[in-house]
N, CA, C and O atoms as a GROMACS GRO file, in nm:
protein
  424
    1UNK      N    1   2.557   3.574  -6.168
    1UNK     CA    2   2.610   3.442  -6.148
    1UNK      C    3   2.657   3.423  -6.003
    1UNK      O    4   2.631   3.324  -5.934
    2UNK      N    5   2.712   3.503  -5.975
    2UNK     CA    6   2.746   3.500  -5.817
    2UNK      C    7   2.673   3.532  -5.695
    2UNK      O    8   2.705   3.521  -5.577
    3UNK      N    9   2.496   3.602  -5.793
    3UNK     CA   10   2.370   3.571  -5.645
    3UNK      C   11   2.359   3.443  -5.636
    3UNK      O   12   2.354   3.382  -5.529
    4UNK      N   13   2.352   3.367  -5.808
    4UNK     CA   14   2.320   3.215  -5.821
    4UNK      C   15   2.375   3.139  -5.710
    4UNK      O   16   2.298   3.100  -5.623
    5UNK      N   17   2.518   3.110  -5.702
    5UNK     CA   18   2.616   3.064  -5.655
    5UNK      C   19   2.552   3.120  -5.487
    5UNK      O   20   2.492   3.044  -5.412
    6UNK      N   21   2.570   3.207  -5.468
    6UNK     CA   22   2.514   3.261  -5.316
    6UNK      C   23   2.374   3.199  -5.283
    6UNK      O   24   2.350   3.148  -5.173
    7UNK      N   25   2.285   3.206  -5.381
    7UNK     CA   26   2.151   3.153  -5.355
    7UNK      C   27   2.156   3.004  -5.322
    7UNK      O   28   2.090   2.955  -5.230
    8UNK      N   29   2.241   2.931  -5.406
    8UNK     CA   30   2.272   2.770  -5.404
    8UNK      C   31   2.344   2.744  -5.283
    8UNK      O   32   2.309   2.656  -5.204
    9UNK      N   33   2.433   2.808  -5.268
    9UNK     CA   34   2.486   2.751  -5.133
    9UNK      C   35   2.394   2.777  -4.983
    9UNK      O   36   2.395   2.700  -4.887
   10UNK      N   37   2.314   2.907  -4.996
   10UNK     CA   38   2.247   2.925  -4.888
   10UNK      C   39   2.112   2.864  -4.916
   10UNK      O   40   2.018   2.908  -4.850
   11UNK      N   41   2.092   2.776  -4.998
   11UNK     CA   42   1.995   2.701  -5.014
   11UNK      C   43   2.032   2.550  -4.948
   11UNK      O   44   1.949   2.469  -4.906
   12UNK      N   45   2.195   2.530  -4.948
   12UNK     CA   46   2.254   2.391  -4.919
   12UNK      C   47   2.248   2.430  -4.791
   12UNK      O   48   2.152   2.373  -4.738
   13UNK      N   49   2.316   2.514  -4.700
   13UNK     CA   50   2.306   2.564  -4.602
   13UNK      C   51   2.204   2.529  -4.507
   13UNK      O   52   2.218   2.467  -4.402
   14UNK      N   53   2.081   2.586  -4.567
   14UNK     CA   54   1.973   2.590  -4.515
   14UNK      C   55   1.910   2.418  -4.508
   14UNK      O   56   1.856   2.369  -4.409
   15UNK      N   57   1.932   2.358  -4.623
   15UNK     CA   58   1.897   2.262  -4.602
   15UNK      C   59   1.998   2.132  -4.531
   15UNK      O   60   1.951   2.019  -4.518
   16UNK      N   61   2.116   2.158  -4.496
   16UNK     CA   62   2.208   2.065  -4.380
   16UNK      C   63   2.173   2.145  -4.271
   16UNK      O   64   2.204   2.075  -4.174
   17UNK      N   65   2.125   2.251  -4.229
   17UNK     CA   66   2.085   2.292  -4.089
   17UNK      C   67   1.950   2.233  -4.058
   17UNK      O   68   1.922   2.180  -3.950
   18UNK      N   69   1.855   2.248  -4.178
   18UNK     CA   70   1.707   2.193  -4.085
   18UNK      C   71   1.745   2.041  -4.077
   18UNK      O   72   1.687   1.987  -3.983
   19UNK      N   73   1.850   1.933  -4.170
   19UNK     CA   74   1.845   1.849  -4.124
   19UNK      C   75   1.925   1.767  -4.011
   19UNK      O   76   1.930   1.653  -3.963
   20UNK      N   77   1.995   1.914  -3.996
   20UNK     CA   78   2.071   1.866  -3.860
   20UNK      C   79   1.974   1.871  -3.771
   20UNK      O   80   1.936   1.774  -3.706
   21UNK      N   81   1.922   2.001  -3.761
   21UNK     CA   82   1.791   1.977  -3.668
   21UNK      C   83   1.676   1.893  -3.639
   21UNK      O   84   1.616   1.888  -3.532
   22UNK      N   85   1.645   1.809  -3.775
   22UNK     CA   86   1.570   1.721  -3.728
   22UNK      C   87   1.664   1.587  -3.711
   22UNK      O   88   1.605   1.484  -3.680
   23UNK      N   89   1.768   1.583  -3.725
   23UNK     CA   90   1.838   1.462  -3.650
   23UNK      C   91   1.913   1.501  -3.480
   23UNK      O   92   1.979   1.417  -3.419
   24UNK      N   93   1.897   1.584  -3.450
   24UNK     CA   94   1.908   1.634  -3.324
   24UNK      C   95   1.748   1.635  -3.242
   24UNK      O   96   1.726   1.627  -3.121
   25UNK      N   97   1.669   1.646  -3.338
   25UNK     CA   98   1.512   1.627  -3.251
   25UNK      C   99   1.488   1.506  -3.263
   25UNK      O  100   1.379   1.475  -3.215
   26UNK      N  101   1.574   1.383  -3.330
   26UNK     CA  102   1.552   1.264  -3.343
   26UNK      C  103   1.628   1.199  -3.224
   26UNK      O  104   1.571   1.107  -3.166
   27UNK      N  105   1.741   1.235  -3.185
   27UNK     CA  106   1.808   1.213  -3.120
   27UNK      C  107   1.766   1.241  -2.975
   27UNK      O  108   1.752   1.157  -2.886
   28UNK      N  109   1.751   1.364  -2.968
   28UNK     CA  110   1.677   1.445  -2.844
   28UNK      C  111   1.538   1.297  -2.812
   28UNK      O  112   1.532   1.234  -2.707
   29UNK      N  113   1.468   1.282  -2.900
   29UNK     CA  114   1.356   1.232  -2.815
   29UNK      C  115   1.394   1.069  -2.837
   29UNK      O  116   1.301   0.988  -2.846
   30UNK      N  117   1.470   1.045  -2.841
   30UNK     CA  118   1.516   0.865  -2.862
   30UNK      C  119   1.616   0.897  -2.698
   30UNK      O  120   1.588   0.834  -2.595
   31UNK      N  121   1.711   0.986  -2.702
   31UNK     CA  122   1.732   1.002  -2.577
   31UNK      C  123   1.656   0.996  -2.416
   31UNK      O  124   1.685   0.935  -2.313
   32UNK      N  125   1.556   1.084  -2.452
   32UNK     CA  126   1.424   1.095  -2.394
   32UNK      C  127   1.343   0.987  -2.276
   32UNK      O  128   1.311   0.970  -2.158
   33UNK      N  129   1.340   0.920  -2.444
   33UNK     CA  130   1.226   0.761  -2.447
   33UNK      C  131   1.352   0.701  -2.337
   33UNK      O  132   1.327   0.683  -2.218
   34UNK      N  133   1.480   0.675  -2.391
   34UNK     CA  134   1.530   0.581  -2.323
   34UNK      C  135   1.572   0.674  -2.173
   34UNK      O  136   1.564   0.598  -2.076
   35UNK      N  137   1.601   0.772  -2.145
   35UNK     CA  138   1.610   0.803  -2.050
   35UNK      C  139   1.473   0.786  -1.951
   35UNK      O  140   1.491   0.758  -1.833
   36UNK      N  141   1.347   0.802  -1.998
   36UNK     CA  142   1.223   0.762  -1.877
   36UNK      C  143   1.187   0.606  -1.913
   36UNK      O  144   1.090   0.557  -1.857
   37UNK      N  145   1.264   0.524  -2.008
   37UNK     CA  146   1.274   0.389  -2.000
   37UNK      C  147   1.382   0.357  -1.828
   37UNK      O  148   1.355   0.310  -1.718
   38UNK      N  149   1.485   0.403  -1.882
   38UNK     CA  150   1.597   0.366  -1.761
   38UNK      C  151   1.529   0.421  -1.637
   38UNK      O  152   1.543   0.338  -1.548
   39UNK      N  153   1.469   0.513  -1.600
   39UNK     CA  154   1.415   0.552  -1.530
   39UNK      C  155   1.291   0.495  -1.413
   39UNK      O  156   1.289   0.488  -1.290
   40UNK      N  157   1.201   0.461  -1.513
   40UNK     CA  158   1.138   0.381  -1.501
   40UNK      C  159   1.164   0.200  -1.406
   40UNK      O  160   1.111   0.144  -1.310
   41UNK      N  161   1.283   0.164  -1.512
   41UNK     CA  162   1.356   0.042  -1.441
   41UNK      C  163   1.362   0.052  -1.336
   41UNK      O  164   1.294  -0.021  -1.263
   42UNK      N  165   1.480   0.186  -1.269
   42UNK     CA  166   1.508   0.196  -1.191
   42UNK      C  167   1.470   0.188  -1.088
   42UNK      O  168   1.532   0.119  -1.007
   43UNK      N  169   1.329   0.270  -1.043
   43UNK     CA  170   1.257   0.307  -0.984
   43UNK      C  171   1.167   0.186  -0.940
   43UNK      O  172   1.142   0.174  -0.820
   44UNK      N  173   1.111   0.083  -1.042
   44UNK     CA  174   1.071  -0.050  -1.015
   44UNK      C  175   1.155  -0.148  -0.978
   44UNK      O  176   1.103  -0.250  -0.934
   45UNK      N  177   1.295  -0.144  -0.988
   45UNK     CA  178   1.350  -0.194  -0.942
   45UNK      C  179   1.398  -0.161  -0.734
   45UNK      O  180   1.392  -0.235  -0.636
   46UNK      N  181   1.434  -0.043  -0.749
   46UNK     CA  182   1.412   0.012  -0.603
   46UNK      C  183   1.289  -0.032  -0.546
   46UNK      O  184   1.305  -0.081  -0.434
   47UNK      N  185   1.191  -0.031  -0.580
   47UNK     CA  186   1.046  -0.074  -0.532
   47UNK      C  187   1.053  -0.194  -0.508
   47UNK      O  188   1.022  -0.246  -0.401
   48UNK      N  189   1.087  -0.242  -0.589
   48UNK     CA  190   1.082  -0.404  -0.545
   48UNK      C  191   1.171  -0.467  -0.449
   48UNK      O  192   1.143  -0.583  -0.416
   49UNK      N  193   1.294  -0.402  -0.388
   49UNK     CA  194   1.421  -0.430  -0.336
   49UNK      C  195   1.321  -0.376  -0.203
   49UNK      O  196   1.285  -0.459  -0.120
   50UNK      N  197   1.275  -0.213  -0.188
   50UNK     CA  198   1.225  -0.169  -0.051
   50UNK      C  199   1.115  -0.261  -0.002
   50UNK      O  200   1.095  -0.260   0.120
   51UNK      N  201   0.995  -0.387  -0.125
   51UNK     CA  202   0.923  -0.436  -0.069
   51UNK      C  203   0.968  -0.539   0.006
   51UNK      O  204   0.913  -0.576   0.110
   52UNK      N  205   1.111  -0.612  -0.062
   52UNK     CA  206   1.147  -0.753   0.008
   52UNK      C  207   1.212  -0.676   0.152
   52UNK      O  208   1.170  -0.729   0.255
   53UNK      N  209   1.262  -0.615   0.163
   53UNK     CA  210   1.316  -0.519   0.260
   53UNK      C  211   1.188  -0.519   0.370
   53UNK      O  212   1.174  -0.553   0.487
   54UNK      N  213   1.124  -0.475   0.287
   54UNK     CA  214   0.989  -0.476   0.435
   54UNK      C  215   0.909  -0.583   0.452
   54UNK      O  216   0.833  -0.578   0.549
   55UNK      N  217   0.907  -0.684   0.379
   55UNK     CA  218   0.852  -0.829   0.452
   55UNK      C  219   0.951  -0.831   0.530
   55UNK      O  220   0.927  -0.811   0.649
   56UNK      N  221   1.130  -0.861   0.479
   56UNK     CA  222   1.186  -0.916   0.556
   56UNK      C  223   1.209  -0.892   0.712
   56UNK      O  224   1.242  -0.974   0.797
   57UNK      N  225   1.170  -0.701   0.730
   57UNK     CA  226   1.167  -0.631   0.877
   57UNK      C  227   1.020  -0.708   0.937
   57UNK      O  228   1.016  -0.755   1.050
   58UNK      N  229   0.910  -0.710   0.848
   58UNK     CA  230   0.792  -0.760   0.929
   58UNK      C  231   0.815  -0.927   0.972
   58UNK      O  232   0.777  -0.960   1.084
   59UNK      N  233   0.871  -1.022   0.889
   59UNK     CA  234   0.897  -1.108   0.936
   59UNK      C  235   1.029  -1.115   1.041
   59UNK      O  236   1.084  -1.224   1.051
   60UNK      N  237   1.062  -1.047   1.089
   60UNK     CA  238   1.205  -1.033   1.167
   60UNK      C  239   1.099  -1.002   1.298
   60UNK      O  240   1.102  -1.062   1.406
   61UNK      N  241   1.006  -0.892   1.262
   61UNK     CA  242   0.967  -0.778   1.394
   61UNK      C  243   0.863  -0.942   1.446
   61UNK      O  244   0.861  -0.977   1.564
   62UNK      N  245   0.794  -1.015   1.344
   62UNK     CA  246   0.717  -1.123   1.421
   62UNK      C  247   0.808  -1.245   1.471
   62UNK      O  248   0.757  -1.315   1.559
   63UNK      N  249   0.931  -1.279   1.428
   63UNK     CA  250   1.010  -1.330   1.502
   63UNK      C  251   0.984  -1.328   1.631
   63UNK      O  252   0.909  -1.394   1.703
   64UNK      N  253   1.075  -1.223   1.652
   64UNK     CA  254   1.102  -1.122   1.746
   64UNK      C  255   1.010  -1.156   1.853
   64UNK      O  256   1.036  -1.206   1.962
   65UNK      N  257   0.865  -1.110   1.793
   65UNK     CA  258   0.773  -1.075   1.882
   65UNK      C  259   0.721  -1.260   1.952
   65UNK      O  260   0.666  -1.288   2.059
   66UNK      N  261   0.746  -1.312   1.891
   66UNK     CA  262   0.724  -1.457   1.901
   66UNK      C  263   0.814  -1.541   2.036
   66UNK      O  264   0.776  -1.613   2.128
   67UNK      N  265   0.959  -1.486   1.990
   67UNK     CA  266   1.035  -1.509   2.055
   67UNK      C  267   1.020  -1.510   2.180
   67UNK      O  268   1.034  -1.609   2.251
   68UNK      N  269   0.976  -1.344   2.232
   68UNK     CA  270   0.941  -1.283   2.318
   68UNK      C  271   0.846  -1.305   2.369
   68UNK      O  272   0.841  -1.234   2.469
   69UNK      N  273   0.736  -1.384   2.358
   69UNK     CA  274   0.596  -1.452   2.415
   69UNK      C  275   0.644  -1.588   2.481
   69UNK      O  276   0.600  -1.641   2.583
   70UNK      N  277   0.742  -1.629   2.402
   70UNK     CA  278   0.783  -1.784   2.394
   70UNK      C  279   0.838  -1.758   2.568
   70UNK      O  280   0.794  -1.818   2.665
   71UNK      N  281   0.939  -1.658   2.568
   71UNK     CA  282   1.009  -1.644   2.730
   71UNK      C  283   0.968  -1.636   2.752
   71UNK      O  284   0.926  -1.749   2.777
   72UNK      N  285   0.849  -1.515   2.818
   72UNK     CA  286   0.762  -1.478   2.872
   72UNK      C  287   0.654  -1.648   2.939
   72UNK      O  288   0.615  -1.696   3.045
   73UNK      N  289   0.652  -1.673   2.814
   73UNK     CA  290   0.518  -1.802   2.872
   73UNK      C  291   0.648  -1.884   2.905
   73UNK      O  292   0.615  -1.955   3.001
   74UNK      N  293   0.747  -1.904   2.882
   74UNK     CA  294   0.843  -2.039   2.974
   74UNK      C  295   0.882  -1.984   3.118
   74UNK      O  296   0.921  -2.059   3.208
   75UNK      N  297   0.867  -1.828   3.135
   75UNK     CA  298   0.835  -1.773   3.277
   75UNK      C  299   0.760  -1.788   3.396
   75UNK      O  300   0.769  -1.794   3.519
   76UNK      N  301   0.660  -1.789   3.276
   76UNK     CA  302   0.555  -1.840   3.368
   76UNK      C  303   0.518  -1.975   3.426
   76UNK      O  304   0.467  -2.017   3.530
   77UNK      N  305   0.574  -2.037   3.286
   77UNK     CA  306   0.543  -2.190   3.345
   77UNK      C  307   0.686  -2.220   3.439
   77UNK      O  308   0.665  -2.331   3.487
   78UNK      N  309   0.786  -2.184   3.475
   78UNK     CA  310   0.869  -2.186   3.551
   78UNK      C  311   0.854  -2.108   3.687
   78UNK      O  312   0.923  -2.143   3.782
   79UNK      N  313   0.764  -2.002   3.698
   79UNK     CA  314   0.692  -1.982   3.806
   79UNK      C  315   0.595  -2.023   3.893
   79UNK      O  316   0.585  -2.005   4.014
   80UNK      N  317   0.524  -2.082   3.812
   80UNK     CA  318   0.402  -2.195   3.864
   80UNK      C  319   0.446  -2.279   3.871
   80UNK      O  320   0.377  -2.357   3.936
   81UNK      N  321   0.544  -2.325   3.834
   81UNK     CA  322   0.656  -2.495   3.845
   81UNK      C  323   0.706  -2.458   4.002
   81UNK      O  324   0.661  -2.532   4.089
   82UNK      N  325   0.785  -2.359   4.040
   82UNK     CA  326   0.806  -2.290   4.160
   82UNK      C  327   0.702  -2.312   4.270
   82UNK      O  328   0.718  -2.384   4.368
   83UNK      N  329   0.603  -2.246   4.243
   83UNK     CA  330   0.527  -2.211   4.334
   83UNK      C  331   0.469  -2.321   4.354
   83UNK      O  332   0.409  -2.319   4.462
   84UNK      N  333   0.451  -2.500   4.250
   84UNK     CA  334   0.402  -2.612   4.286
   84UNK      C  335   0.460  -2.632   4.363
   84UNK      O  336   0.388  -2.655   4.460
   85UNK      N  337   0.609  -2.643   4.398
   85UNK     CA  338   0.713  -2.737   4.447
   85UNK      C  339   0.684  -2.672   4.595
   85UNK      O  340   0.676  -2.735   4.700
   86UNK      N  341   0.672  -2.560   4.583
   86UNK     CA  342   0.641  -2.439   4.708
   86UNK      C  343   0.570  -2.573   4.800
   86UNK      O  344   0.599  -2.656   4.887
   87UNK      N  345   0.438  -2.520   4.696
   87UNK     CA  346   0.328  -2.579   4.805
   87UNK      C  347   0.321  -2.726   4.814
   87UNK      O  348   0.217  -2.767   4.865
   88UNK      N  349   0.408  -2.817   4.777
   88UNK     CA  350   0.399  -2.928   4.789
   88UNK      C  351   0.466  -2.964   4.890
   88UNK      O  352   0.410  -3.014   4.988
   89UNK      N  353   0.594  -2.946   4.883
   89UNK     CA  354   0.663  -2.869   5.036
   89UNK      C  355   0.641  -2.893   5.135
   89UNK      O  356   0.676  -2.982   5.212
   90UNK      N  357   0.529  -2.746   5.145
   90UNK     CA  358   0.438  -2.762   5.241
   90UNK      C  359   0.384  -2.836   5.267
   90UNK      O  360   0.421  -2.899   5.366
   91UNK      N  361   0.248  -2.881   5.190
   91UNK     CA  362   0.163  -2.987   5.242
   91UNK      C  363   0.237  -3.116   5.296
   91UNK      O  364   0.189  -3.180   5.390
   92UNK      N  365   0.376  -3.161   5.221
   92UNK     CA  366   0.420  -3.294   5.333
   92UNK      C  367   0.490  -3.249   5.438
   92UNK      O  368   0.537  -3.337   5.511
   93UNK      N  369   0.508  -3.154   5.463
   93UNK     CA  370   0.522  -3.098   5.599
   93UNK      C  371   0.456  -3.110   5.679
   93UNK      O  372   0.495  -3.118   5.796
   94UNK      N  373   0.275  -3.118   5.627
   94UNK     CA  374   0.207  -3.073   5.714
   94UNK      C  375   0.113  -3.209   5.775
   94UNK      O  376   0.092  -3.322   5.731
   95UNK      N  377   0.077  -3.146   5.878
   95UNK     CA  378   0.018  -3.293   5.963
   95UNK      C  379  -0.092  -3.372   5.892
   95UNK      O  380  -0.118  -3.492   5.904
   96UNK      N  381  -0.145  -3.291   5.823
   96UNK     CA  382  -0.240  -3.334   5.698
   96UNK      C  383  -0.205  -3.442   5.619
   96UNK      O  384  -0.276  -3.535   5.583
   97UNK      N  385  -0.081  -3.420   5.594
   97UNK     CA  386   0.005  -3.507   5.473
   97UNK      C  387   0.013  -3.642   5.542
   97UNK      O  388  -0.009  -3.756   5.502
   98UNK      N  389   0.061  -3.580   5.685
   98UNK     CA  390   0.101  -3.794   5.745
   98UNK      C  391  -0.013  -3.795   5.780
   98UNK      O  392  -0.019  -3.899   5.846
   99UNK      N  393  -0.122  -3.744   5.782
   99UNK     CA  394  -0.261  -3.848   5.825
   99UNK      C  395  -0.284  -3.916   5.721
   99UNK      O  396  -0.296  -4.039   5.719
  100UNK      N  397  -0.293  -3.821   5.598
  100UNK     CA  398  -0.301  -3.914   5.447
  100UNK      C  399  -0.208  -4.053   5.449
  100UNK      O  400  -0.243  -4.169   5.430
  101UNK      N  401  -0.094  -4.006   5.474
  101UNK     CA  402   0.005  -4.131   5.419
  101UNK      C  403  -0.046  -4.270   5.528
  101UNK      O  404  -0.052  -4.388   5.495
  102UNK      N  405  -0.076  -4.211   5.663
  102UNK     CA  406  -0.140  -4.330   5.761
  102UNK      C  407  -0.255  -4.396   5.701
  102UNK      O  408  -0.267  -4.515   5.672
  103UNK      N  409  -0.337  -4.301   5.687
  103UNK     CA  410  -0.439  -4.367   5.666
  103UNK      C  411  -0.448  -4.458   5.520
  103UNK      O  412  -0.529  -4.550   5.513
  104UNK      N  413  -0.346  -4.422   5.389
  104UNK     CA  414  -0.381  -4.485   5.310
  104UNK      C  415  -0.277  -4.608   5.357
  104UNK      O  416  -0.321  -4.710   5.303
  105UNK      N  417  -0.180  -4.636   5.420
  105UNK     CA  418  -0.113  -4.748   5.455
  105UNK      C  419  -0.179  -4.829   5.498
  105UNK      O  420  -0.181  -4.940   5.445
  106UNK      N  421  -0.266  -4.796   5.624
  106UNK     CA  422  -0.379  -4.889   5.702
  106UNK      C  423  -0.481  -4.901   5.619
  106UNK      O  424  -0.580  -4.966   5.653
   0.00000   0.00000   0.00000
């Protein structure tokens, strides 16, 4: 009577351990799933933050670079604005200029 009793309980035994175990392997892979779920998010979410991140540097760097053409060419046209006034200057300085202005008066 008392293997009985020994047999029954290590029969109960046995059977709350395998089903702890399979609610711990239930658990384990529901953990799992949602851990390379969150994971997953994450990671697409970072991705998507580093892509707006890098339009926003490429549209900054063409700014930039825009900007920088823009002076550059108002340089120039402020140099050749210069160098008109230069030579204009000159030419009514020059004896050339009052023959013009004579001759178109007469």
């Amino acid at each position: 009577m008392i293997d009985a009793l020994f047999d029954e309980t290590k029969i109960k035994v046995e059977s709350i351990m395998s089903e702890a175990l399979q609610r711990s392997n239930v658990i384990m892979d529901e953990s799992e799933k949602y851990s390379l779920k969150r994971s997953e998010e994450t990671l697409s979410s970072y991705t998507e933050i580093a892509e707006i991140e890098s339009r926003k540097e490429v549209s900054k760097s063409e700014i930039d670079t825009r900007m920088q053409l823009l002076k550059l060419k108002e340089a120039y046209v402020e140099k050749v604005f210069e160098e008109s006034c230069k030579k204009l200057e000159e030419f009514t300085a020059s004896a050339d200029y009052r023959e013009i202005m004579l001759e178109s008066i007469y």
